[in-house]
C-alpha positions as CSV (number, residue, x, y, z in Angstrom):
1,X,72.0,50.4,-74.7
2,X,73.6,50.6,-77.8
3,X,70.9,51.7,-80.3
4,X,72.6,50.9,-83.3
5,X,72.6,47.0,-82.7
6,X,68.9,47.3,-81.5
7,X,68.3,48.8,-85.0
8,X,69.9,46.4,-87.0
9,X,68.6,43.7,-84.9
10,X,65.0,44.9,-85.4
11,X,66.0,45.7,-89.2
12,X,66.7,42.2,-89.7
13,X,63.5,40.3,-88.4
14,X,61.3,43.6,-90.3
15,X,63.4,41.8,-93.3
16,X,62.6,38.4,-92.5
17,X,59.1,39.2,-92.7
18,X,58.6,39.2,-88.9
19,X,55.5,41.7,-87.4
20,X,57.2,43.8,-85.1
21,X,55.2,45.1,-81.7
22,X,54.3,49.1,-82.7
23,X,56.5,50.9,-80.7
24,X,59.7,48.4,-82.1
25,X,58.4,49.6,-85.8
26,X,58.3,52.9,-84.6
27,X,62.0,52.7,-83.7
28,X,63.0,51.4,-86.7
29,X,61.5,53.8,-88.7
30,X,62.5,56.6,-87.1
31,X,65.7,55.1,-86.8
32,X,66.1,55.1,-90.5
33,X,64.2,58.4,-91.1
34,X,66.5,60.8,-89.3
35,X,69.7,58.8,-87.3
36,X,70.9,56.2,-89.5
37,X,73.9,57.9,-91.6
38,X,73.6,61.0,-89.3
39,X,70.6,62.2,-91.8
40,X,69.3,64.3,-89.5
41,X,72.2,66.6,-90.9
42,X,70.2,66.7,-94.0
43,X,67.1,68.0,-92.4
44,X,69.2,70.8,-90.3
45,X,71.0,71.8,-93.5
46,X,67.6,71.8,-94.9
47,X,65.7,73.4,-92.5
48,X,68.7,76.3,-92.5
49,X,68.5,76.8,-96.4
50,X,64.7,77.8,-95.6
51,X,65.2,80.0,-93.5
52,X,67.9,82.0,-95.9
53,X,65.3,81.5,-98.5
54,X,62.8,83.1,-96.4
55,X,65.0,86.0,-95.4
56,X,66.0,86.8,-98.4
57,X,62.3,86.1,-100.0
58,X,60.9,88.7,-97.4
59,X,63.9,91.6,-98.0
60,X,62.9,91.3,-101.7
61,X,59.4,91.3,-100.8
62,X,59.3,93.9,-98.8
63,X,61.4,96.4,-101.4
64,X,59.5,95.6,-103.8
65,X,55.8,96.2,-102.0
66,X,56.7,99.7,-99.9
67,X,57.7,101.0,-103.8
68,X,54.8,99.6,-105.0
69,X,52.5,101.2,-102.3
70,X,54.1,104.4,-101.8
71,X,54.0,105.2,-105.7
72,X,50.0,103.8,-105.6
73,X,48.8,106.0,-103.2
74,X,50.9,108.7,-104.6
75,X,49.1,108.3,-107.3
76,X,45.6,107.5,-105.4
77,X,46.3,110.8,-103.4
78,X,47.0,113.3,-106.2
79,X,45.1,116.8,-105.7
80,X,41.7,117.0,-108.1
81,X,42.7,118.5,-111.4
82,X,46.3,117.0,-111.1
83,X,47.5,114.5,-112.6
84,X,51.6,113.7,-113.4
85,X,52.0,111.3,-116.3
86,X,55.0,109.6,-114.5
87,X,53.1,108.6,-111.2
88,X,50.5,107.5,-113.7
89,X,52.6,105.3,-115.9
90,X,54.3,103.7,-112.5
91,X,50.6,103.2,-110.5
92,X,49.6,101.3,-114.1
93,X,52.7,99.1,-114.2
94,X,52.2,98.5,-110.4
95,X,48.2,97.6,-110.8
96,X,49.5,95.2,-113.6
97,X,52.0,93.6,-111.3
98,X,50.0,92.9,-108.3
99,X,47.2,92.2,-110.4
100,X,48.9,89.3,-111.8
101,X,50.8,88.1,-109.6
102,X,47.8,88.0,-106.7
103,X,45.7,86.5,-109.7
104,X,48.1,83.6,-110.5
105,X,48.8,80.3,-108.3
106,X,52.4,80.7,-106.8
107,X,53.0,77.1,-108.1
108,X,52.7,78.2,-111.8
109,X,54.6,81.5,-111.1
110,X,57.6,79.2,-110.1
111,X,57.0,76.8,-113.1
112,X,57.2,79.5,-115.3
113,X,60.5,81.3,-113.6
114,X,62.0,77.7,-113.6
115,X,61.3,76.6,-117.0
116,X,61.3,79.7,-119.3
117,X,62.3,83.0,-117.5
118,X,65.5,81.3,-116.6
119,X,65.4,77.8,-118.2
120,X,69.0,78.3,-118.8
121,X,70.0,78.3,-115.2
122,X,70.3,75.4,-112.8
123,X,70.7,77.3,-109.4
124,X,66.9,76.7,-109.0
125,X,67.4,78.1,-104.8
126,X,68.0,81.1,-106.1
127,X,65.6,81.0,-109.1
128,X,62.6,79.5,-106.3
129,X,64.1,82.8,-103.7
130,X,63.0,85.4,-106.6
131,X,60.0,83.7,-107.7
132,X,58.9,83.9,-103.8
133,X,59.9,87.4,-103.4
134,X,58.2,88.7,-106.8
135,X,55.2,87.1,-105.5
136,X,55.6,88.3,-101.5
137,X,56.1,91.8,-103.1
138,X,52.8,92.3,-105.2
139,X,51.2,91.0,-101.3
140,X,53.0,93.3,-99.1
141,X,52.1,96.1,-101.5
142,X,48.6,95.9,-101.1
143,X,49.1,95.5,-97.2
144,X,51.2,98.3,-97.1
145,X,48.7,100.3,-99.6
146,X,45.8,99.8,-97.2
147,X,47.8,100.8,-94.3
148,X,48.6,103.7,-95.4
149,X,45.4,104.9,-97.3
150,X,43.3,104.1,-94.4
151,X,45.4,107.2,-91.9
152,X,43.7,110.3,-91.9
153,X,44.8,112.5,-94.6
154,X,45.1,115.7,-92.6
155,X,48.6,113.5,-91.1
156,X,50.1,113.7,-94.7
157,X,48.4,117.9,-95.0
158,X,50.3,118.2,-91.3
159,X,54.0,117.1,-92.8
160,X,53.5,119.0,-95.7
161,X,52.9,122.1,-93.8
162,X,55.8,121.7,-91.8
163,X,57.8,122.0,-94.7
164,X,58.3,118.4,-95.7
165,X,58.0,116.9,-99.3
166,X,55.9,113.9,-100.1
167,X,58.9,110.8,-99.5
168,X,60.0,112.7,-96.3
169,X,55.7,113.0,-94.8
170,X,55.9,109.4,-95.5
171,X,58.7,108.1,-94.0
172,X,58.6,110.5,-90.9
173,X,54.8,110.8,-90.3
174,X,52.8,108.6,-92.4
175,X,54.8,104.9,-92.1
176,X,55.5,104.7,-88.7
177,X,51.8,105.1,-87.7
178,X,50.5,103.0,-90.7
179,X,53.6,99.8,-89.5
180,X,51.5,99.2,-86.2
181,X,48.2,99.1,-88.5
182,X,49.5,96.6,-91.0
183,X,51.9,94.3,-88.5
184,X,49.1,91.9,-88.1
185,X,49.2,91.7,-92.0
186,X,52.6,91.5,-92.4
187,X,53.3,89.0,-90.1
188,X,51.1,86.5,-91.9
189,X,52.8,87.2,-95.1
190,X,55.7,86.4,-93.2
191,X,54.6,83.0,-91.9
192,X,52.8,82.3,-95.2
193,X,55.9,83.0,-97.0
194,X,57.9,80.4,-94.9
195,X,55.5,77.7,-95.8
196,X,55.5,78.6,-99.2
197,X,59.3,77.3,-99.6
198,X,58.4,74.5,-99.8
199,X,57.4,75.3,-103.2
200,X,60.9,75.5,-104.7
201,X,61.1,71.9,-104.8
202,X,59.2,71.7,-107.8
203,X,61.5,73.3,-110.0
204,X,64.6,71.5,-107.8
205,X,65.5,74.3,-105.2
206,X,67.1,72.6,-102.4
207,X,65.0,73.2,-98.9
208,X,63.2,71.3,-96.1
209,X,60.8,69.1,-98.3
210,X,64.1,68.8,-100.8
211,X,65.8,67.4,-98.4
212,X,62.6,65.0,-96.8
213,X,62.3,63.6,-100.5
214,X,66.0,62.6,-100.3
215,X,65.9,60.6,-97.1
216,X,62.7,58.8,-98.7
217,X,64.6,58.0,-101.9
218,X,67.2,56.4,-99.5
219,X,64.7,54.6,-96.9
220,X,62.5,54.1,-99.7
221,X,59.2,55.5,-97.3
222,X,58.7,59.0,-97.1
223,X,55.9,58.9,-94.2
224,X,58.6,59.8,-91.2
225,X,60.3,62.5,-93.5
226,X,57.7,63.9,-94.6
227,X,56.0,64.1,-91.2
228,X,59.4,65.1,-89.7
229,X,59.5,68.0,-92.2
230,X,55.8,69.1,-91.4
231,X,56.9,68.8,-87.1
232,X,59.7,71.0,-88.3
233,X,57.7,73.3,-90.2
234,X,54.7,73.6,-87.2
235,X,57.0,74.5,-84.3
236,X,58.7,77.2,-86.2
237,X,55.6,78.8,-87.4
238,X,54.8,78.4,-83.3
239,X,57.4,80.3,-82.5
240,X,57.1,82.9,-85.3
241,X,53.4,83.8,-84.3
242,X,54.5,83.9,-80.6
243,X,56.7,86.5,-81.7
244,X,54.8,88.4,-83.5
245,X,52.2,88.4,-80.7
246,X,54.8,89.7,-78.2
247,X,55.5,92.3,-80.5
248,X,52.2,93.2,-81.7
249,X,51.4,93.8,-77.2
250,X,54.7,95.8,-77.0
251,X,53.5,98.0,-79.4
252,X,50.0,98.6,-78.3
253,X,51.9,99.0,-74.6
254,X,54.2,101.8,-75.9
255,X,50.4,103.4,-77.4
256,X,48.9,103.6,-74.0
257,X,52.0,105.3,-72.5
């Protein structure tokens, strides 16, 4: 059957004002949506900037929140009677961060990264990429933070014994038991973070949705690209919390050995 002349057929009576059965005006639409003039390249080439986005998004997070949390509870952690003014200057700059940006919506953070941070610039991917890592940052920081204030100090008191200084007890000892505490957490951010792409259309970052909106400027109905863009969105975030389920049991498999 060749699909193309069904879809222009049915094109033409939808244009002589002819009420189509449901399943033809399905066709048609969907036709249009995401095969006619191969645009479901669009949504691929879409769908792939996302996930750099999100990639990127979550390394920059995820710098930004373990420095964050390691200097916080450094700070939350110090001895009574001692206090270093350069861990307190760093935990105040760090309460400030996460403070505002957990206290601000994500929309406005991007509006204001877009518009005056770096009004001058019109690579608004990249600009929407830092906005959404600044903001994943100040999240992962408090997960990270409660992870690793909720192990039992005498861990930390055992490293330092052992003749290892504070970074080392922490990435050696204290981490590794806090990561299977807080990958519940994290993974959430993780998903929540791929939704939250779609946010960088508002200040013209090119993604998913960007690319949903331009198929609906073309057809002139954005109902099948915009629910084409959510069916993409669903079934990856399917698949990410099956796979953070698998490794969620692998780790609590590797505890009971």
């Amino acid at each position: 059957m060749n699909w193309a002349q069904l879809y222009a057929d049915l094109s033409a009576q939808l244009q002589a004002h002819v009420d189509l059965p449901f399943y033809q005006d399905f066709f048609v639409n969907f036709y249009r949506a995401f095969i006619d003039g191969a645009r479901w390249k669009l949504y691929l080439s879409g769908l792939r900037m996302t996930i750099e986005v999100t990639v990127l998004a979550l390394i920059m997070g995820i710098i930004l929140g373990v420095i964050v949390a390691v200097i916080r509870t450094a700070h939350d952690q110090q001895r009574p009677g001692r206090h270093n003014p350069i861990l307190f200057l760093l935990n105040t700059i760090g309460t400030i961060y996460t403070t505002v940006i957990r206290g601000t919506p994500m929309i406005v953070q991007m509006l204001i990264m877009g518009s005056i941070i770096f009004a001058s610039s019109r690579n608004f991917t990249v600009i929407g990429t830092i906005a959404l890592g600044i903001n994943s940052g100040a999240y992962v920081a408090e997960i990270i933070r409660g992870g690793l204030m909720s192990l039992d100090p005498g861990q930390a008191e055992a490293g330092r014994s052992l003749g290892l200084n504070y970074f080392q007890t922490m990435r050696f000892i204290v981490i590794p038991q806090a990561f299977k505490a807080i990958l519940p957490a994290l993974g959430n951010e993780f998903i929540t973070l791929f939704k939250d792409t779609a946010l960088i259309t508002v200040i013209g970052g090119k993604e998913l949705l960007y690319a949903a909106k331009a198929v609906g400027a073309k057809t002139y109905s954005v109902t099948y690209p915009y629910l084409g863009a959510a069916a993409m969105y669903l079934v990856l975030v399917i698949i990410l919390t099956w796979l953070q389920g698998k490794l969620e049991r692998r780790l609590r498999q590797s505890d009971r050995r």
